[in-house]
N, C-alpha and C positions, 0 to 999 in steps of 0.2 A: 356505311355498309356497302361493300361490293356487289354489284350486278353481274359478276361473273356467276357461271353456273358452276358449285363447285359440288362433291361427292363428301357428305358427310359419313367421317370412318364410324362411327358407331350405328349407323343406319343401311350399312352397305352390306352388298350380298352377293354370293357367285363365287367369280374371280376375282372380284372385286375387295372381297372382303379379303380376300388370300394375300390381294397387293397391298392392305393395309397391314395385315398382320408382319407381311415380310419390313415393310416401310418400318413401322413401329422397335422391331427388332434388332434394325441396321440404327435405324437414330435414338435408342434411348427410349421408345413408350411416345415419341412423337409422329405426328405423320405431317411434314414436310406439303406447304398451301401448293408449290408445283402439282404433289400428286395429287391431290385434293381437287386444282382443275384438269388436270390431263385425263384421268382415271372417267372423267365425264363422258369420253368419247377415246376408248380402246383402241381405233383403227388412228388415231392422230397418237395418242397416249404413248403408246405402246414401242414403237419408233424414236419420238422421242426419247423417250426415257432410256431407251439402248443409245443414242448418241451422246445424249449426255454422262451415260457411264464411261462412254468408249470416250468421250476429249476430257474427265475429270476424275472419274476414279480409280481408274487401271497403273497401273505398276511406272509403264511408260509413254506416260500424258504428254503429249506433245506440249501441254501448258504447266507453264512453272505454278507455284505455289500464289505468288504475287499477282501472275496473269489472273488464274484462278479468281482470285479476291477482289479484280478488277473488276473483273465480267460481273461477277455476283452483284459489285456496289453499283455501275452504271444497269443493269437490268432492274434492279432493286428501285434505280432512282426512277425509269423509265415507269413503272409499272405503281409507282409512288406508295410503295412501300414505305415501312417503319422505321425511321432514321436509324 
């Protein structure tokens, strides 16, 4: 079990709940463990989560597809995530 402090979406309220619904919407009925710990703390989250649309999901990403897939795998390893 992680010692991260993370925002559980079915207990969540505010804005909070707002960012899970929209979350949920964009991926399928899922909410994505980034938002899960970012949404922790809004004035970190929030920023975030704008830069990472702005270098991954806009039109004209400075990063290729394969970049993309890179970062995900070496972050994923770093953070020992699920193979």
């Amino acid at each position: 079990m992680s010692r991260i402090l993370s925002v559980d979406p079915e207990q969540s309220r505010g804005l909070r709940k707002g960012l899970v619904w929209m979350a949920k919407r964009r991926y399928g009925g899922a909410v994505p463990g980034s938002l899960r710990i970012l949404a922790q703390d809004l004035n970190v989250g929030l920023p975030a989560s704008w830069i990472y649309n702005h270098l991954h999901m806009r039109k004209g990403s400075p990063l290729s597809r394969l970049q993309r897939e890179m970062l995900a795998t070496v972050v994923n390893g770093l953070i020992g995530g699920a193979p």
